[in-house]
N, CA, C and O atoms as a GROMACS GRO file, in nm:
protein
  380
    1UNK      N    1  -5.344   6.440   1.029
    1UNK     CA    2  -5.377   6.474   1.166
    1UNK      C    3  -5.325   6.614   1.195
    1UNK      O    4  -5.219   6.636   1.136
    2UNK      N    5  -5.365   6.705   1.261
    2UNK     CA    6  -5.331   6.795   1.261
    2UNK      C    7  -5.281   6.820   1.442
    2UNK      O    8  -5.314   6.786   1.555
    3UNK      N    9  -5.193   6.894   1.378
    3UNK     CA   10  -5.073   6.944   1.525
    3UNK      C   11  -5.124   7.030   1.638
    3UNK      O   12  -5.196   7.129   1.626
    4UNK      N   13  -5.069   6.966   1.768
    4UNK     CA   14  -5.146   7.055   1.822
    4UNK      C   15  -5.110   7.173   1.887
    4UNK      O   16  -4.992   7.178   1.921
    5UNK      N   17  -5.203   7.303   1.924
    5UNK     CA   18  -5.151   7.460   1.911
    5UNK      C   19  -5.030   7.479   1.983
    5UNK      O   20  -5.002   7.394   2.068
    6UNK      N   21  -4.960   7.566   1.965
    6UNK     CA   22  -4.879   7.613   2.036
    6UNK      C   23  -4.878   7.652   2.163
    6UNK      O   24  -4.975   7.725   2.181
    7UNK      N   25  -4.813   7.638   2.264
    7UNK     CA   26  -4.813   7.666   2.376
    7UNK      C   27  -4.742   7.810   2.403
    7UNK      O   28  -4.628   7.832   2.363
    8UNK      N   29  -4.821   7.907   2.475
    8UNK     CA   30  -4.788   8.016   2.520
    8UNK      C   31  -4.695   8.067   2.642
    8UNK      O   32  -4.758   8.039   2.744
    9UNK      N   33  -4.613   8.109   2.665
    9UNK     CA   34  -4.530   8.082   2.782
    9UNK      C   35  -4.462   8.287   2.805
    9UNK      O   36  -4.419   8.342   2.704
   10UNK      N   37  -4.463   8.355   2.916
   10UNK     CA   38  -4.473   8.457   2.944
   10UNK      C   39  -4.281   8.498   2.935
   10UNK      O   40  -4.205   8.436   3.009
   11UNK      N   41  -4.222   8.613   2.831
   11UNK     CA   42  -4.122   8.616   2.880
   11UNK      C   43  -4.067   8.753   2.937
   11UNK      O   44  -4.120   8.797   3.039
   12UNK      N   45  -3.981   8.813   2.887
   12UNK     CA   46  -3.965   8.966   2.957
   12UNK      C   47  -4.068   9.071   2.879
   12UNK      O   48  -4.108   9.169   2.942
   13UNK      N   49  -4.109   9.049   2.751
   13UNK     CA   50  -4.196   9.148   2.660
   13UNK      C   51  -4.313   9.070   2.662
   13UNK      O   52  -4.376   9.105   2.562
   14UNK      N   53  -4.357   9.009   2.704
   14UNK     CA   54  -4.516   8.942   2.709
   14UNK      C   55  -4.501   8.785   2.649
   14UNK      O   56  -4.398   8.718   2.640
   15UNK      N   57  -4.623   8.752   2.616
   15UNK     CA   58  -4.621   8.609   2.549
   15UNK      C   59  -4.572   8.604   2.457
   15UNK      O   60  -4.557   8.699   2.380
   16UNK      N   61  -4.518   8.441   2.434
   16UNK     CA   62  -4.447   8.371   2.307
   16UNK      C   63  -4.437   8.279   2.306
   16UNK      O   64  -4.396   8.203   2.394
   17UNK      N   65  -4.498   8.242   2.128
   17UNK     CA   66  -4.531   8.075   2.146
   17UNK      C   67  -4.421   8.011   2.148
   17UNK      O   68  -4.310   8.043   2.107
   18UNK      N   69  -4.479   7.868   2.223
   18UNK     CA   70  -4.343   7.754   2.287
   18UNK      C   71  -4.411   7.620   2.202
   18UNK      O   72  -4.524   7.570   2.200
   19UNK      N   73  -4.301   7.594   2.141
   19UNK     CA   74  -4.337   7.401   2.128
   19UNK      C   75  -4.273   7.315   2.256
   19UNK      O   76  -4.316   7.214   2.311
   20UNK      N   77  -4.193   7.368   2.276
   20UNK     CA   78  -4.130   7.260   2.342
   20UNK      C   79  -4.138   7.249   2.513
   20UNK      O   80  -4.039   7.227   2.582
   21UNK      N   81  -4.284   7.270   2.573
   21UNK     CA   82  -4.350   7.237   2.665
   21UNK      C   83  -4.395   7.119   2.667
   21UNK      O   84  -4.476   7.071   2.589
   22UNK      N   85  -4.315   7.041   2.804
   22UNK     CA   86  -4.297   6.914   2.853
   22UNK      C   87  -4.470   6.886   2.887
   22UNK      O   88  -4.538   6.960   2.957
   23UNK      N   89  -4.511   6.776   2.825
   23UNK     CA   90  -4.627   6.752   2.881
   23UNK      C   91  -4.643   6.630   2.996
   23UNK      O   92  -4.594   6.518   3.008
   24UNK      N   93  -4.756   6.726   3.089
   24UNK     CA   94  -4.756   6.637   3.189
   24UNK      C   95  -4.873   6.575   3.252
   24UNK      O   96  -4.960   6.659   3.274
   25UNK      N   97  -4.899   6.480   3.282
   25UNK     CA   98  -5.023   6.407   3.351
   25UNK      C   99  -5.024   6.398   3.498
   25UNK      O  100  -4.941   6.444   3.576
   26UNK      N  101  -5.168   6.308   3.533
   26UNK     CA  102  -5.168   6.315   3.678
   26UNK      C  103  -5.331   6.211   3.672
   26UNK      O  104  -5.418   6.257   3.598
   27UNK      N  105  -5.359   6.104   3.735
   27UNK     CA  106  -5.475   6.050   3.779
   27UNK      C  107  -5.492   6.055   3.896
   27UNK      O  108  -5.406   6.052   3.984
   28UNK      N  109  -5.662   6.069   3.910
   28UNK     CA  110  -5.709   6.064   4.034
   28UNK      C  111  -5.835   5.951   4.004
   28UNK      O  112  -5.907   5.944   3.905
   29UNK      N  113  -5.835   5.870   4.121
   29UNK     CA  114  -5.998   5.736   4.066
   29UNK      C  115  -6.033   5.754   4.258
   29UNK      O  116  -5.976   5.748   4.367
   30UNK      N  117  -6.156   5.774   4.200
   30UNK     CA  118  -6.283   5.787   4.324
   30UNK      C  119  -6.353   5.644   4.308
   30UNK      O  120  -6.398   5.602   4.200
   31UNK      N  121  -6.358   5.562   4.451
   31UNK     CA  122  -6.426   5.478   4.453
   31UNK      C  123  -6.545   5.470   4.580
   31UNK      O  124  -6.523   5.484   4.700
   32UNK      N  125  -6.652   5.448   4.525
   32UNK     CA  126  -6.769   5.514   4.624
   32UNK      C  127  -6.874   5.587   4.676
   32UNK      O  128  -6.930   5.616   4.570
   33UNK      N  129  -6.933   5.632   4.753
   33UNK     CA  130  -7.008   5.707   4.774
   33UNK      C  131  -6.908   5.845   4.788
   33UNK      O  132  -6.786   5.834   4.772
   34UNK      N  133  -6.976   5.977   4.819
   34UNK     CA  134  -6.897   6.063   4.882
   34UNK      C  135  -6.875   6.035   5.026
   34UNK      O  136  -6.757   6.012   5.051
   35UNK      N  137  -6.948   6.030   5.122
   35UNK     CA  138  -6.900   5.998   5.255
   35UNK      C  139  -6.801   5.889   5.282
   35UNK      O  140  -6.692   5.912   5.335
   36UNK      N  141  -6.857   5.727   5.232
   36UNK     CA  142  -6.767   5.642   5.262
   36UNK      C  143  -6.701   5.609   5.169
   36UNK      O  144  -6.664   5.492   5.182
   37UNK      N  145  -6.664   5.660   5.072
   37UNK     CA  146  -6.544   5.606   4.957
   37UNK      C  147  -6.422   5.720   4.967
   37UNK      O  148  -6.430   5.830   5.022
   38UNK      N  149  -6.366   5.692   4.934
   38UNK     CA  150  -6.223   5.717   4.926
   38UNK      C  151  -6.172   5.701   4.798
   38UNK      O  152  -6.222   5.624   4.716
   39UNK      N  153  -6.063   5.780   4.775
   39UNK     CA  154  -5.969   5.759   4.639
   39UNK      C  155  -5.812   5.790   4.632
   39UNK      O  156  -5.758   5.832   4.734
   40UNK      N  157  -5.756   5.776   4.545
   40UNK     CA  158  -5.627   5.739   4.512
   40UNK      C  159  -5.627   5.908   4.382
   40UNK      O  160  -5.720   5.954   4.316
   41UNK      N  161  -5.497   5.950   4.394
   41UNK     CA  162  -5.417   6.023   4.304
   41UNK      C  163  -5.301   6.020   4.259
   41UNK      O  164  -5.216   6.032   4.348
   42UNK      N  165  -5.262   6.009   4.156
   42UNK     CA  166  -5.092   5.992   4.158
   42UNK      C  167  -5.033   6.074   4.018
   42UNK      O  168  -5.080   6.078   3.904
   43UNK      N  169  -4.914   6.134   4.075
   43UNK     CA  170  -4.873   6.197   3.940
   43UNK      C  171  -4.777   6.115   3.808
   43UNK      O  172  -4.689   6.030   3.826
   44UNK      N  173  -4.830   6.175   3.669
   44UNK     CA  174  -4.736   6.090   3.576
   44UNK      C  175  -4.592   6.046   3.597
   44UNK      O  176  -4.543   5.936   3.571
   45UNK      N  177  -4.528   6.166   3.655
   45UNK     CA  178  -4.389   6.145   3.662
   45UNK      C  179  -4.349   6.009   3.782
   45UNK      O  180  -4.240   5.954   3.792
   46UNK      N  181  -4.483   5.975   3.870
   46UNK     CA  182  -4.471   5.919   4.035
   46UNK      C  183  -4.386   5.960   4.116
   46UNK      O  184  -4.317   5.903   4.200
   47UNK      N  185  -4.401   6.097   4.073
   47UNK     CA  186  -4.341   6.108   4.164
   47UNK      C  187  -4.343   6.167   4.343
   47UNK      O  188  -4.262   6.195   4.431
   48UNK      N  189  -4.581   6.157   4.310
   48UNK     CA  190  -4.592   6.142   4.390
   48UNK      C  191  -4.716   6.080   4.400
   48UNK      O  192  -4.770   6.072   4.290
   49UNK      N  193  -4.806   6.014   4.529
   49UNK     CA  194  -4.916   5.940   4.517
   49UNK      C  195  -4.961   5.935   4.637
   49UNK      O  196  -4.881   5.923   4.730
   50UNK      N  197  -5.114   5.943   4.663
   50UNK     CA  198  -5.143   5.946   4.772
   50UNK      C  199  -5.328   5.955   4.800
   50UNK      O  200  -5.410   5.986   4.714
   51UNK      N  201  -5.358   5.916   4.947
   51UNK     CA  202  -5.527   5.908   4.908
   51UNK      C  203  -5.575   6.026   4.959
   51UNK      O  204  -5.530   6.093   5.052
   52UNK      N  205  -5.675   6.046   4.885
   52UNK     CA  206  -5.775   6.135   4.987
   52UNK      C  207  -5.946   6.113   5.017
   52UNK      O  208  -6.025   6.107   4.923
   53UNK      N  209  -5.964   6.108   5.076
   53UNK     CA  210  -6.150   6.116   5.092
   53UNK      C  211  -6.213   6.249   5.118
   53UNK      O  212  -6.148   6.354   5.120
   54UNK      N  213  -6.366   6.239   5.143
   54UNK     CA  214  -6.453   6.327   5.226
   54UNK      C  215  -6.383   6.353   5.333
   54UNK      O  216  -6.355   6.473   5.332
   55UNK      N  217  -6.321   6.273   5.469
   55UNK     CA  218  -6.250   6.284   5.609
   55UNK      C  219  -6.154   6.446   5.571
   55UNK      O  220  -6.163   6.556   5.625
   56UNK      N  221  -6.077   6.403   5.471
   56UNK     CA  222  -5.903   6.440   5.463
   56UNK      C  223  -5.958   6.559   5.359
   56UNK      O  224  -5.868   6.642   5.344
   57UNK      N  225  -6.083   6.595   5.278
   57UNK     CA  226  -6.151   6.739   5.253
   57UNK      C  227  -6.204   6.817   5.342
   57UNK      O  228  -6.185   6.937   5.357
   58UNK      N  229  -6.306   6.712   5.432
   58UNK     CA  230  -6.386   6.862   5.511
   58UNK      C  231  -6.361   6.828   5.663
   58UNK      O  232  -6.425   6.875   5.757
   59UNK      N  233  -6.287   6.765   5.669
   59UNK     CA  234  -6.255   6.725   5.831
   59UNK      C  235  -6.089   6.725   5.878
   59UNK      O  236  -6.002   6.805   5.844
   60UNK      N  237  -6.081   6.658   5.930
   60UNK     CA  238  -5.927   6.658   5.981
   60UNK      C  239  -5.872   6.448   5.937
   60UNK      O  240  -5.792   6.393   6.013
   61UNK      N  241  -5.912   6.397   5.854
   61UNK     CA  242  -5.880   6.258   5.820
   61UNK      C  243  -5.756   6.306   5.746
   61UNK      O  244  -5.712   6.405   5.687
   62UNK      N  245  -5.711   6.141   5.792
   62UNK     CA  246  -5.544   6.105   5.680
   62UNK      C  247  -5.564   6.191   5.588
   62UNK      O  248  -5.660   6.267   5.593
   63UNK      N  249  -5.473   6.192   5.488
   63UNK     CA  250  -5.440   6.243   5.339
   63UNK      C  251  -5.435   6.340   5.290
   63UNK      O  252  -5.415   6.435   5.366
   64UNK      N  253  -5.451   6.373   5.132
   64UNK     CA  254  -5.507   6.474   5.108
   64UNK      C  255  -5.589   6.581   5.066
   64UNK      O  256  -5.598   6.582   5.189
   65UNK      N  257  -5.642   6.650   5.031
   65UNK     CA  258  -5.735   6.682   4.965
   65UNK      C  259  -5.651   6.760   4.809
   65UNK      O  260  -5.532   6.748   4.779
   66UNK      N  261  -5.756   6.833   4.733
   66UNK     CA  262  -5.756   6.893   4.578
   66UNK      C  263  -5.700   7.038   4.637
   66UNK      O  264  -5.613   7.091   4.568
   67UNK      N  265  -5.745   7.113   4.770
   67UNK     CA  266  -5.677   7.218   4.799
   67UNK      C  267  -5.566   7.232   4.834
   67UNK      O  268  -5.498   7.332   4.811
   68UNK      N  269  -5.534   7.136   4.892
   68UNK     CA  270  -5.356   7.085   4.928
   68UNK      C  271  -5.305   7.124   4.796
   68UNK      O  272  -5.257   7.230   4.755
   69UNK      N  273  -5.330   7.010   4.738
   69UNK     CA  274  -5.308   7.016   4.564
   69UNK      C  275  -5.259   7.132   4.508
   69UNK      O  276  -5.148   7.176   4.478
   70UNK      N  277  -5.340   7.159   4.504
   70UNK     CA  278  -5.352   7.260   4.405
   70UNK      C  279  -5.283   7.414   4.470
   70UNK      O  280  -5.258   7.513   4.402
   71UNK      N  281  -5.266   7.401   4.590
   71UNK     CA  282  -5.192   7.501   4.707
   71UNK      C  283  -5.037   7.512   4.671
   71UNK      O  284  -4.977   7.619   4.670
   72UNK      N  285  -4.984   7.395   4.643
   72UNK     CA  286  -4.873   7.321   4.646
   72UNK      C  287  -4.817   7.360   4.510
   72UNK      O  288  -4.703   7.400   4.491
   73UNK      N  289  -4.900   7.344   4.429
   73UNK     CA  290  -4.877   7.350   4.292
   73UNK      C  291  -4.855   7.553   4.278
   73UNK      O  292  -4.769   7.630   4.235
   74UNK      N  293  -4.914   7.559   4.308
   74UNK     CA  294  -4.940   7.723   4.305
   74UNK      C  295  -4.807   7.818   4.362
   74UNK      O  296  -4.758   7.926   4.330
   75UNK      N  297  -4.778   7.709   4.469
   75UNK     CA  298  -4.657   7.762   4.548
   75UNK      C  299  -4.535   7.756   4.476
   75UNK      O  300  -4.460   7.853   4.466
   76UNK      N  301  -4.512   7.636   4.420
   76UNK     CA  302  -4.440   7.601   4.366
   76UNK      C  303  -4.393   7.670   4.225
   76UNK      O  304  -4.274   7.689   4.196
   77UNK      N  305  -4.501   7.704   4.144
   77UNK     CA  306  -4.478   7.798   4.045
   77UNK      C  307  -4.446   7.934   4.068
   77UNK      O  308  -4.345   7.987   4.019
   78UNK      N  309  -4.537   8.000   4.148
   78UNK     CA  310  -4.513   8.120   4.224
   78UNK      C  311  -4.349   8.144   4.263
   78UNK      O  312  -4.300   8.256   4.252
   79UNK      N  313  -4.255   8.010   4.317
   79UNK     CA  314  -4.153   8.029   4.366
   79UNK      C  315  -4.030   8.017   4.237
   79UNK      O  316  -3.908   8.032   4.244
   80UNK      N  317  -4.082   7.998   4.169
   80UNK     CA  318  -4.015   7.923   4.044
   80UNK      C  319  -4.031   8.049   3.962
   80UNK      O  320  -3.934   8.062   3.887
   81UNK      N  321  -4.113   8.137   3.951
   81UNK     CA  322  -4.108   8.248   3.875
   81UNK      C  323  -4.071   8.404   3.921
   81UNK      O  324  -4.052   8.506   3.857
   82UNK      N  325  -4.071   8.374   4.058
   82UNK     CA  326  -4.032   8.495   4.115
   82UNK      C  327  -3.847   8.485   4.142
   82UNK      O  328  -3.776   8.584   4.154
   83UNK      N  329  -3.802   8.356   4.148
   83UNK     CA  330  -3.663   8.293   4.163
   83UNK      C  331  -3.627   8.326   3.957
   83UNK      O  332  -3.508   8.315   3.929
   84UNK      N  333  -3.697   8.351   3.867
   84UNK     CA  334  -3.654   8.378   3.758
   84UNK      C  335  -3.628   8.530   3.729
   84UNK      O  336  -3.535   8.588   3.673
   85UNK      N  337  -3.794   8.596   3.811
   85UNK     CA  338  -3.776   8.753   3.807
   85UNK      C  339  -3.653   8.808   3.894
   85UNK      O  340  -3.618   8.926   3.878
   86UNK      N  341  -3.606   8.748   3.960
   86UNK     CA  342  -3.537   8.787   4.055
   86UNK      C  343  -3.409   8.801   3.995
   86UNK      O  344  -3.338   8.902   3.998
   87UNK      N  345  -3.378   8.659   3.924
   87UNK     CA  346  -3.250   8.688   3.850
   87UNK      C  347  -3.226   8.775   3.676
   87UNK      O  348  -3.120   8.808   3.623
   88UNK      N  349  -3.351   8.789   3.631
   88UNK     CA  350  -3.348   8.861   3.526
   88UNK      C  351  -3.322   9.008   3.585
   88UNK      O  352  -3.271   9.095   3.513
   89UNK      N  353  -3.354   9.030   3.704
   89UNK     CA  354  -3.306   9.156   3.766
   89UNK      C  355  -3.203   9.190   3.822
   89UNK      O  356  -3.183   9.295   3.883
   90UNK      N  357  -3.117   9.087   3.803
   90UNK     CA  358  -2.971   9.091   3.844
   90UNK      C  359  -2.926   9.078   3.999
   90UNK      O  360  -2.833   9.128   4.062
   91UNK      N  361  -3.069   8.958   4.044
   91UNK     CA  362  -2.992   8.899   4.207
   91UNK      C  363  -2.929   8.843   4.205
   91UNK      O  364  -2.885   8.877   4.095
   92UNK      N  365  -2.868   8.768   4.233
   92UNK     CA  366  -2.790   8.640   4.287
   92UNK      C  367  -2.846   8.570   4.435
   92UNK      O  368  -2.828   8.607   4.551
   93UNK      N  369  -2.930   8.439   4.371
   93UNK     CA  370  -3.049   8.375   4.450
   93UNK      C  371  -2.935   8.259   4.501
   93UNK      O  372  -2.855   8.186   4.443
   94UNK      N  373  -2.976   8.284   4.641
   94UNK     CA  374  -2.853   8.174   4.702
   94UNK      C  375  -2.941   8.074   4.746
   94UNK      O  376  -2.906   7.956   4.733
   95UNK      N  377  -3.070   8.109   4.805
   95UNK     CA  378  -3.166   7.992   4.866
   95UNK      C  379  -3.326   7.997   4.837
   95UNK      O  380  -3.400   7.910   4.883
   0.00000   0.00000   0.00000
């Protein structure tokens, strides 16, 4: 069976391959039409889970939508790499 590629990961001189990138999952199950069905998402770790429909995409309903998502996620890395540039530059990140 053959292994699979290396993972690329950005450091102070550009890319370099990584094995040891944690792999991670996430399901989402749609049940329904688009208008009246609804669905469920939850991440591998659970450490989080939650529904979203048509309402909670193009309207103002419960839940959440894939832009939340993916907003969240974005933020989150964004903060996580600028909190690294910050200290490779010799801040001291208090918050």
């Amino acid at each position: 069976m053959n292994a699979p590629p290396p993972r690329l990961s950005l450091n102070g001189e550009g890319l370099e391959r990584r094995q040891d990138t944690a792999e991670r999952t996430a399901k989402a199950v749609w049940q329904g039409n688009l208008k009246e069905g609804a669905g469920t998402v939850a991440l591998g770790s659970g450490s989080f889970q939650g529904r979203y429909s048509f309402q909670s995409r193009f309207e103002s309903g419960p839940g959440t939508n894939p832009e939340e998502l993916i907003g969240a996620a974005h933020a989150a890395c964004f903060s996580m790499a600028l909190a690294g540039n910050l200290a490779r530059g010799g801040a001291i990140i208090r918050s």
